[in-house]
C-alpha positions in Angstrom: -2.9 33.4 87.3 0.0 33.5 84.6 2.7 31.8 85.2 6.4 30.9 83.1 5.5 29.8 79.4 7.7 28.0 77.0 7.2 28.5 73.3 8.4 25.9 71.1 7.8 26.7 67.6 9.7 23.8 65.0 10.4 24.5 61.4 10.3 23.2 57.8 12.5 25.0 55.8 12.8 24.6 52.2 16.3 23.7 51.0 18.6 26.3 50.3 16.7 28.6 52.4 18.6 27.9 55.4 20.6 31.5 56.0 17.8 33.6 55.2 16.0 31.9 57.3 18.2 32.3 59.9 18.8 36.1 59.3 15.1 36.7 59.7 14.9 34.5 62.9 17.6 37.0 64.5 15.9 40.0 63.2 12.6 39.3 64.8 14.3 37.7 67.9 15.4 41.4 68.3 12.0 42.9 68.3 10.7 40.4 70.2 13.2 41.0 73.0 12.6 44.0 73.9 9.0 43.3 74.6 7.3 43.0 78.2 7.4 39.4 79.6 10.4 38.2 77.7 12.9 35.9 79.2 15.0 34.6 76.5 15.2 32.4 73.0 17.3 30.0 71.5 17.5 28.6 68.4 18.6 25.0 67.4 19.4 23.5 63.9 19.5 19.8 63.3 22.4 17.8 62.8 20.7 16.0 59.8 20.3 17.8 56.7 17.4 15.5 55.8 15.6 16.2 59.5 11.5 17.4 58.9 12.3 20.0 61.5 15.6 21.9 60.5 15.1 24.6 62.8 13.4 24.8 66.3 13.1 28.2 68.8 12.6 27.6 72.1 11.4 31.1 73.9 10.4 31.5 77.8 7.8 34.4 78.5 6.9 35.3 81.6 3.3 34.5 80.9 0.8 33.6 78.4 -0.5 36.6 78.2 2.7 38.7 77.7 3.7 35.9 75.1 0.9 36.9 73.4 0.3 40.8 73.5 4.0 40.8 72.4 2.8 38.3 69.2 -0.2 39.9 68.1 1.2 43.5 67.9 4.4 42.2 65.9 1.6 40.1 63.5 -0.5 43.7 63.3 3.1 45.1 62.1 4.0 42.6 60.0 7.5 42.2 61.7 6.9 38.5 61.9 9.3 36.3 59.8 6.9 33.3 59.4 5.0 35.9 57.0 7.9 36.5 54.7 9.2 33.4 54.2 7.6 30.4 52.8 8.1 27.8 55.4 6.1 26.3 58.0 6.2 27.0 61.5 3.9 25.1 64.4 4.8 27.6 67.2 2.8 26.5 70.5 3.1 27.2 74.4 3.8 24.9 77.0 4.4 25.2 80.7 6.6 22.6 82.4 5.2 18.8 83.5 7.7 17.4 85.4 11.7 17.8 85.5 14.8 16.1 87.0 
């Protein structure tokens, strides 16, 4: 049985790239919200220039599986921004361990 997923995808961005990149993160987050299973995305940029990770989205889905119909048919469309940018992305899904 699915249940509430949490993507985490973190970001190296090559300097100087910063505001494109972040014009293409709001131009897919727009796509992507519209899809079945989504819940919502934010996006955090590091207070340190210098940080490895300058960038990271944080996305719930409703499941796995809605997570990743939603994925796969904006990769088959090419809508994705991680394929029109050179930078690196290490999106993966994670359901919660514990909280307080």
């Amino acid at each position: 049985m699915d249940s509430t997923v949490v993507l985490i995808n973190v970001f190296c961005i090559p300097q100087g790239m910063e505001d494109e990149f972040v014009a293409k993160w709001h131009q897919t987050a727009e796509l992507m919200k519209n899809e079945p299973g989504f819940i919502e995305t934010k996006l955090h940029r590091s207070l340190l220039p210098t940080a490895r990770f300058q960038f990271i989205n944080i996305a719930k889905w409703s499941s796995e599986s809605t997570w990743q119909a939603a994925f796969s048919k904006r990769i088959s469309q090419h809508e994705i921004f991680e394929q029109q940018l050179p930078i690196e992305a290490n999106p993966a899904l994670y359901q919660i361990e514990a909280e307080y």
